[in-house]
C-alpha positions as CSV (number, residue, x, y, z in Angstrom):
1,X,8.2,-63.0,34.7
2,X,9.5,-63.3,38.2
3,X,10.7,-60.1,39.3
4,X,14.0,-60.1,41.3
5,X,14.7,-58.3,44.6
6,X,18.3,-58.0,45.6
7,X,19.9,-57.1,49.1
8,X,22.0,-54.3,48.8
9,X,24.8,-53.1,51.2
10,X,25.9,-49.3,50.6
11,X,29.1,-48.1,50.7
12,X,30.1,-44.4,50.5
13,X,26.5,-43.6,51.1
14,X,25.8,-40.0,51.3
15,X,22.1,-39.5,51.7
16,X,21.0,-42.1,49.4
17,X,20.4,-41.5,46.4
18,X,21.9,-44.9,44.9
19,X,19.8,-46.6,47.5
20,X,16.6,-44.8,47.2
21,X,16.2,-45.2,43.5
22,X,16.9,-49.1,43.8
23,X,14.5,-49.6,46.4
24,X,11.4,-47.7,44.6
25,X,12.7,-50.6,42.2
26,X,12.6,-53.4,44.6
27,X,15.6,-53.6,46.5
28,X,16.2,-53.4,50.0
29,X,19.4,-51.9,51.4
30,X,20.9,-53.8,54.4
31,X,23.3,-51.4,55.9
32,X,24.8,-47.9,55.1
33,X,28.4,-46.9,55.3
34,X,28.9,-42.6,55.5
35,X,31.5,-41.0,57.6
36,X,29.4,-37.5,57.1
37,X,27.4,-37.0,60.5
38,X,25.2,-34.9,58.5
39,X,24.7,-37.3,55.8
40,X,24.1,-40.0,58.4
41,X,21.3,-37.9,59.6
42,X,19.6,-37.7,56.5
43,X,19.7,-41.2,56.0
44,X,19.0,-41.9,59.6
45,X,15.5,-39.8,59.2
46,X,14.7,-41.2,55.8
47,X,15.5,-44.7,55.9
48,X,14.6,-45.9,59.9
49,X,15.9,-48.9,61.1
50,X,19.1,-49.4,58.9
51,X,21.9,-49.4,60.1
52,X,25.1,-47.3,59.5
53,X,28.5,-48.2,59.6
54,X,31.1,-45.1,60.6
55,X,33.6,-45.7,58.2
56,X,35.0,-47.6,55.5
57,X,38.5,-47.8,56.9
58,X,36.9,-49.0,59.8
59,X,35.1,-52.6,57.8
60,X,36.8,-55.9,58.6
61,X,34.4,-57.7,56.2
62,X,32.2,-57.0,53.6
63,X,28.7,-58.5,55.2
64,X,26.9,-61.2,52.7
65,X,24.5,-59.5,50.1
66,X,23.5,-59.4,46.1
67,X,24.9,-55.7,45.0
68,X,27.3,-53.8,46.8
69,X,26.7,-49.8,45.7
70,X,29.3,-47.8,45.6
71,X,29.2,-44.0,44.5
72,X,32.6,-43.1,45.7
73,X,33.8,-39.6,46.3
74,X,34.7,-37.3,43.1
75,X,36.6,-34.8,44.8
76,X,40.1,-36.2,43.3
77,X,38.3,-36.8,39.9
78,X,36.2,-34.3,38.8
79,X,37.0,-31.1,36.5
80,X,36.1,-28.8,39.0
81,X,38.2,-30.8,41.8
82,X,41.8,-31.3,42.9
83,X,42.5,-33.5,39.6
84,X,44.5,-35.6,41.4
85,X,42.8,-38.7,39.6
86,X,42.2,-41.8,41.1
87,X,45.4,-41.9,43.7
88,X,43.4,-39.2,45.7
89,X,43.0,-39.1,49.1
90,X,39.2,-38.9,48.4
91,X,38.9,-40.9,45.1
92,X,41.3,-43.0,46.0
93,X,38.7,-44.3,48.6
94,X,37.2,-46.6,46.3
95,X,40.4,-49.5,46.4
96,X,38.7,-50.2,50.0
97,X,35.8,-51.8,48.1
98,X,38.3,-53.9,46.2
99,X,40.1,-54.8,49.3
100,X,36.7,-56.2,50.7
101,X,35.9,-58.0,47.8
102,X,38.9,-59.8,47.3
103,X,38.9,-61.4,51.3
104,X,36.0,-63.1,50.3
105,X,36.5,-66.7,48.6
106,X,35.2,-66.2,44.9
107,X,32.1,-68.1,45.2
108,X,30.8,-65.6,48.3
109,X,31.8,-62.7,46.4
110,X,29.0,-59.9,45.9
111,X,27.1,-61.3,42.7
112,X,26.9,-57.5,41.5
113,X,29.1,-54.5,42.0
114,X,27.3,-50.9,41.2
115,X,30.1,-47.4,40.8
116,X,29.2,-44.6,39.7
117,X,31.2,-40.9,39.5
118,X,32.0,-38.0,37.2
119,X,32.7,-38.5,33.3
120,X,35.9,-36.8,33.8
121,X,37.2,-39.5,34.7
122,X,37.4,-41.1,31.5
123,X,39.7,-38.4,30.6
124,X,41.7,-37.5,33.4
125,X,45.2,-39.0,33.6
126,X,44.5,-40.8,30.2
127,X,41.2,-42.7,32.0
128,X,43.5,-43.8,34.1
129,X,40.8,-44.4,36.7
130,X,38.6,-46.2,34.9
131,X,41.6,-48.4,33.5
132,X,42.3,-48.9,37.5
133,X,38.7,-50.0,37.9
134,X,37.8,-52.1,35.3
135,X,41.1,-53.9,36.1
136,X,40.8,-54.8,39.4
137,X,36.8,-56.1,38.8
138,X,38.8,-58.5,35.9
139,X,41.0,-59.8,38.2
140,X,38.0,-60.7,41.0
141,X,36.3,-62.7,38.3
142,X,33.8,-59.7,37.3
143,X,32.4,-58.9,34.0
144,X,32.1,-55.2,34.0
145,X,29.9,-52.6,31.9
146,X,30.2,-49.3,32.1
147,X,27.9,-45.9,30.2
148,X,27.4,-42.4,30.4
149,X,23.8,-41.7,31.5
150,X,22.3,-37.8,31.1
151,X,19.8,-37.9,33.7
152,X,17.7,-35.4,32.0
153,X,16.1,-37.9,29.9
154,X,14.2,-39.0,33.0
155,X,12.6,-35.7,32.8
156,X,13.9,-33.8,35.3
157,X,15.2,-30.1,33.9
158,X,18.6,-31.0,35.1
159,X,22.0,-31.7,32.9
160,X,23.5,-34.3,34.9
161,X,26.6,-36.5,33.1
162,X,27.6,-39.1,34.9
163,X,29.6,-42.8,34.8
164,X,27.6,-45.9,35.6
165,X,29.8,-49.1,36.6
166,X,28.1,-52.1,36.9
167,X,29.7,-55.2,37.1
168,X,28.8,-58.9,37.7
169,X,30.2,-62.4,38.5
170,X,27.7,-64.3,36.8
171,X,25.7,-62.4,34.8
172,X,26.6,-60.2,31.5
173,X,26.2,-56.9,32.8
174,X,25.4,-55.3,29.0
175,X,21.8,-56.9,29.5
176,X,21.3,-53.9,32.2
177,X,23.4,-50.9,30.9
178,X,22.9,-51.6,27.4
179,X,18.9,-52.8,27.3
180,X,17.4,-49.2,26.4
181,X,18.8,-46.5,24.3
182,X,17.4,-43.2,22.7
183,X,19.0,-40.5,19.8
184,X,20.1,-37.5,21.9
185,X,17.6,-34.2,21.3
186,X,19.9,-31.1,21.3
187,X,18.6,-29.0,24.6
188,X,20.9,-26.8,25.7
189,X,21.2,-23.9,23.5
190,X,23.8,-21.2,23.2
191,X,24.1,-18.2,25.4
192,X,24.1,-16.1,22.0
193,X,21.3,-16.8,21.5
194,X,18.1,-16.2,23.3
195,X,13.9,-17.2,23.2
196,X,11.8,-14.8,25.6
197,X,9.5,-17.3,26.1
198,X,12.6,-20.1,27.6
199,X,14.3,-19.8,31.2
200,X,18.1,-20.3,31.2
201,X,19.9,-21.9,33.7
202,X,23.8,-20.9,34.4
203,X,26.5,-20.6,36.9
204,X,26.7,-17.6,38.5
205,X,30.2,-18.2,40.0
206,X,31.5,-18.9,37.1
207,X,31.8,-16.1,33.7
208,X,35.7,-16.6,32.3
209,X,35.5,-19.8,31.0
210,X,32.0,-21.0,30.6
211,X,28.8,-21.0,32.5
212,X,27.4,-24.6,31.8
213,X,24.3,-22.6,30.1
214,X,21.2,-24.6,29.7
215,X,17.9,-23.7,27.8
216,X,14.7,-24.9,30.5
217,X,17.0,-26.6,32.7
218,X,19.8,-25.9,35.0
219,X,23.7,-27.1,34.7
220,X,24.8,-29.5,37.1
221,X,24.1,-28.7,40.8
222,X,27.1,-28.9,42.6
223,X,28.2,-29.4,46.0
224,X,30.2,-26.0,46.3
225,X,32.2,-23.4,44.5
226,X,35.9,-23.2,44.1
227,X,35.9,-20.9,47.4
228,X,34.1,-23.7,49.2
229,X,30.3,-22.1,49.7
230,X,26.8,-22.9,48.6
231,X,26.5,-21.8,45.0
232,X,23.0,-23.0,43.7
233,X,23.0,-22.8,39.9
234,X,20.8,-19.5,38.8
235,X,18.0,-18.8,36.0
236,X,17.2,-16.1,34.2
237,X,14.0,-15.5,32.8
238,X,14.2,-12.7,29.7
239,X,10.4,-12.1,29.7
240,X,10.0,-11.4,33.3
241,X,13.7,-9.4,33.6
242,X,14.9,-11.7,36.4
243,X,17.6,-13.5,37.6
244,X,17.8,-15.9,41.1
245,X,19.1,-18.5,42.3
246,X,16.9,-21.8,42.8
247,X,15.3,-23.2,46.0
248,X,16.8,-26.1,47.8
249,X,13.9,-28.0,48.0
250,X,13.7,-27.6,43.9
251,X,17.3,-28.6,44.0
252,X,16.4,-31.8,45.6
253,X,13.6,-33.0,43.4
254,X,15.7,-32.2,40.3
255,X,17.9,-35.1,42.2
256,X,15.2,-37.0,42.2
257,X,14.4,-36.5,46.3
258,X,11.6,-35.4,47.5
259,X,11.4,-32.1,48.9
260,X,12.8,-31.6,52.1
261,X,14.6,-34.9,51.8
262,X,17.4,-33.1,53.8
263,X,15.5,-30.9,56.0
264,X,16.5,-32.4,59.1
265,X,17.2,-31.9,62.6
266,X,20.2,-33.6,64.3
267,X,21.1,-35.6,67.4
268,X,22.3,-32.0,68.9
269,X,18.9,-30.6,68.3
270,X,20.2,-28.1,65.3
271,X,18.9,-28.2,61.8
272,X,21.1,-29.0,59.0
273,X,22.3,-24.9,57.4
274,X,21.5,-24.4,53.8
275,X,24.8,-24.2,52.6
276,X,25.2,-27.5,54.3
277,X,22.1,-28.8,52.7
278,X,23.6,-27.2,49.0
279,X,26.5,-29.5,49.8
280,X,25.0,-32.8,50.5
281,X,22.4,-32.1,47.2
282,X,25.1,-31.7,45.4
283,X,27.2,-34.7,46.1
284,X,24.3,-37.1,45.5
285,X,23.4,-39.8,42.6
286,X,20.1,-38.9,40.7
287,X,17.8,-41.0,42.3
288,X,15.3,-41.4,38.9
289,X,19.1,-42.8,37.1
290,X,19.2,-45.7,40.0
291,X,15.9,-46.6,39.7
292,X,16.5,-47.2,36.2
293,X,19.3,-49.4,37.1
294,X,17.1,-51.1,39.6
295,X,14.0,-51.6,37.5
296,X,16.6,-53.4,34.9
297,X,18.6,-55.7,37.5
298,X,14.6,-56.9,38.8
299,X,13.6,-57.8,35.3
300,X,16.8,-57.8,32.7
301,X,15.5,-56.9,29.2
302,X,18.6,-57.7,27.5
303,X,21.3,-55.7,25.7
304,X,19.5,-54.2,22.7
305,X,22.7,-55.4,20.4
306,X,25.6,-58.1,20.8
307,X,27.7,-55.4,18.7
308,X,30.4,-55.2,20.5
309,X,32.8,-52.4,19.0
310,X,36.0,-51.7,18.5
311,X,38.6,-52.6,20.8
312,X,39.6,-49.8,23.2
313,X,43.0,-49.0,23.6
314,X,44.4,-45.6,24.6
315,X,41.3,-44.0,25.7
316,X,38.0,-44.6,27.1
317,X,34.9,-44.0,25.4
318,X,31.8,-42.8,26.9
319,X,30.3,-46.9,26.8
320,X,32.3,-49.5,26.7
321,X,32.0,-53.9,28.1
322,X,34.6,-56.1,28.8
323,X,35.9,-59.5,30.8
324,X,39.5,-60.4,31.4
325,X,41.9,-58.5,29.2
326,X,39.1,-57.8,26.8
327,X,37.7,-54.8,26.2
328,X,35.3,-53.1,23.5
329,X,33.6,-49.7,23.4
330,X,29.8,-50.0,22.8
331,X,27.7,-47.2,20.5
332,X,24.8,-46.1,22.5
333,X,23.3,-42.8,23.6
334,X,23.5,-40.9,27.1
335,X,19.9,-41.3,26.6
336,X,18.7,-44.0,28.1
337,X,14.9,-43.5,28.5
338,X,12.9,-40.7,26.5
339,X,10.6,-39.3,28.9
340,X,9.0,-36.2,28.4
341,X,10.7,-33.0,29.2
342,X,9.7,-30.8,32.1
343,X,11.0,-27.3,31.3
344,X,12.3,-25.6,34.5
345,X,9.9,-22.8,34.2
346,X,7.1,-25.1,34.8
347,X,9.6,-27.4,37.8
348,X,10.1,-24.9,40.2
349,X,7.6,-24.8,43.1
350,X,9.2,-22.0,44.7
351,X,10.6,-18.7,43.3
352,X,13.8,-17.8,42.8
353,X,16.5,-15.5,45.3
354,X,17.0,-12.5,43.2
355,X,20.9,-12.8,43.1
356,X,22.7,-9.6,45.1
357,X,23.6,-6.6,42.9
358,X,27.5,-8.0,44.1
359,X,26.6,-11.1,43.0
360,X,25.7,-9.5,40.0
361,X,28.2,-7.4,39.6
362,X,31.2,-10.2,40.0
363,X,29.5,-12.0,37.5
364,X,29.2,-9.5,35.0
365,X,32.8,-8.4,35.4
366,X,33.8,-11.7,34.6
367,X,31.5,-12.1,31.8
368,X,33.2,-9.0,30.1
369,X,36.6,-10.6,30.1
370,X,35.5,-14.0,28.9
371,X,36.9,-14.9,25.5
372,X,35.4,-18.3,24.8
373,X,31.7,-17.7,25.7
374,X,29.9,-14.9,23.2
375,X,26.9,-13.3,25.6
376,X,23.8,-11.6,24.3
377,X,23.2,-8.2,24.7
378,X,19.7,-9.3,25.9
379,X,21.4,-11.1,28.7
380,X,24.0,-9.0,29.5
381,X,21.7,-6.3,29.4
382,X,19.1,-7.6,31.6
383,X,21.7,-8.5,34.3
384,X,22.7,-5.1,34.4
385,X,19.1,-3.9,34.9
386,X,18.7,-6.6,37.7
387,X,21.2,-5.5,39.7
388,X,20.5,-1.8,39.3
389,X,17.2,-2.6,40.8
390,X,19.1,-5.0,43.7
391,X,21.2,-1.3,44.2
392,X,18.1,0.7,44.5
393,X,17.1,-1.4,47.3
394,X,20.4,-0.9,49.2
């Protein structure tokens, strides 16, 4: 069978993780389109020769291509953001793309239209975002599928939820999303309860509420904490008594990247911080989920069921297809492949930070007032013995 190789513009860029996953597939990205000067950088060292647009405000017209990629900003969508949904100043963002779209005359229209953001979405305001989005793509003529993809099953030892929005003028979209899916193998564990021979991975900036615990793999990595600084996600290791914080060059490759990806110098001769570095990580697309997504637009396998569901009405599922005013959810997985699992304590290339007895300590008081997580004395114990040592070092 032929295989397919589409031309892709970017929009909303960052450093590429959309773009690097679908050209390991096949594809070739055109142009770029980051405001971020140190996200232009990254993709100005790793992908030589394409060129970046400034700005989306700043695009008259959408240049000719196959796939226009667009992993739009979060900020006004996610749990741990602003919540102020798709109307954002950030979020928002994304009614740009539309804008550019509908100039176009509908045969010249992009044949295929990639989103992808944060799962809260589909609950936030009601999915009132995702209602906004799959909309508009009606209205331009678009058949649209949508699914929650875990990145984990790729491999890599990191829980990463997130929305994949693909969408097509011509083609049935469900023959991409919907060609693989896989039962769900319960990772994660409860902090209650603990295995010597495991790591755990957990926010350390977190404690009242939750800690996005993970048993051989690490929580989301996140672009910053609520107080707007680096905060790598930590593992503890109860056989060795230790706790740190991961490398950045780990964090990278758990995105897919290869290490250093963002180790960079820029136009002014300074090299991109860490926090900095922590920040761009964070905000990117798994690069093993787009490849996926790439390897299925060069050679469509076909949607593994024409079941199409129930009809969605008041809220939105995590999978769901639709054209015009129809809509229907779709029962599959976050699982879309079933490679083998890599446990974090056999990932990590370099060792961990130990976390700083204040560190330590902020987490610990926090963890004492929580009401909705139930600790292990093991853990809590340990903690206390790490930063004892981290005091005796003082």
């Amino acid at each position: 069978m032929r295989l397919i190789s589409l031309k892709v513009v970017s929009l909303f860029s960052g450093i590429g993780g959309i773009e690097l996953g679908l050209h390991q597939s096949g594809h070739t990205t055109e142009i770029f389109c980051e405001v971020d000067p140190l996200a232009k950088a990254v993709l100005s060292k790793n992908f030589p020769g394409v060129k970046i647009e400034d700005d989306i405000n700043e695009i008259r017209e959408l240049p000719s291509c196959d796939l226009v990629a667009a992993g739009f900003p979060c900020q006004d969508l996610s749990q741990a953001g602003g919540k102020e949904g798709i109307d954002g100043s950030r979020s928002g963002l994304v009614k740009k793309l539309f804008e550019l779209i509908e100039k176009k005359e509908h045969a010249n229209r992009p044949p295929w239209i990639l989103i992808e953001n944060v799962p809260y979405m589909l609950r936030l305001n009601r999915g009132k975002a995702m209602s906004y989005l799959t909309s508009v793509l009606s209205e331009l003529g678009y058949t649209w599928a949508y699914r929650t993809v875990d990145a984990r099953c790729f491999g890599l030892p990191q829980r990463r939820h997130r929305v994949i929005l693909l969408a097509s003028l011509f083609e049935d979209p469900k023959d991409v999303i919907f060609s693989q899916d896989h039962s769900e193998p319960d990772l994660d564990g409860k902090p209650s309860v603990v295995d010597h021979s495991n790591y755990y991975g957990f926010y350390w900036t977190e404690g009242l509420r939750g800690v996005g615990w993970a048993r051989e793999a690490v929580p989301p990595i996140k672009c910053g904490s609520s107080v707007g600084i680096a905060s790598p996600p930590a593992v503890w290791s109860p056989y060795e008594d230790i706790v740190g914080t991961i490398n950045i060059r780990d964090a990278e490759r758990l995105q897919g990247f290869p290490e250093d990806w963002t180790n960079i110098t820029t136009e002014t001769g300074k090299d991109i911080k860490e926090g900095a570095r922590w920040r761009l990580v964070g905000n990117a697309v798994s690069v093993r989920v787009s490849k996926w997504i790439g390897e299925n637009l060069s050679q469509p396998k076909g949607s593994i069921s024409d079941f199409e569901g129930e009809l969605v009405t008041k809220t939105w599922p995590s999978a769901a297809w639709g054209y015009g005013d129809k809509k229907y959810k779709v029962p599959v997985s976050k699982w879309v492949a079933n490679t083998e699992q890599i446990a974090i304590s056999e990932f990590l290339n370099h060792p961990l930070k130990p976390l700083s007895a204040r560190a330590l300590n902020g987490f610990l008081g926090r963890a004492a007032r929580c009401t909705n997580v139930n600790y292990s004395d093991e853990f809590i114990n340990s903690l206390e013995r790490c930063k004892d040592r981290q005091l005796q070092k003082v």
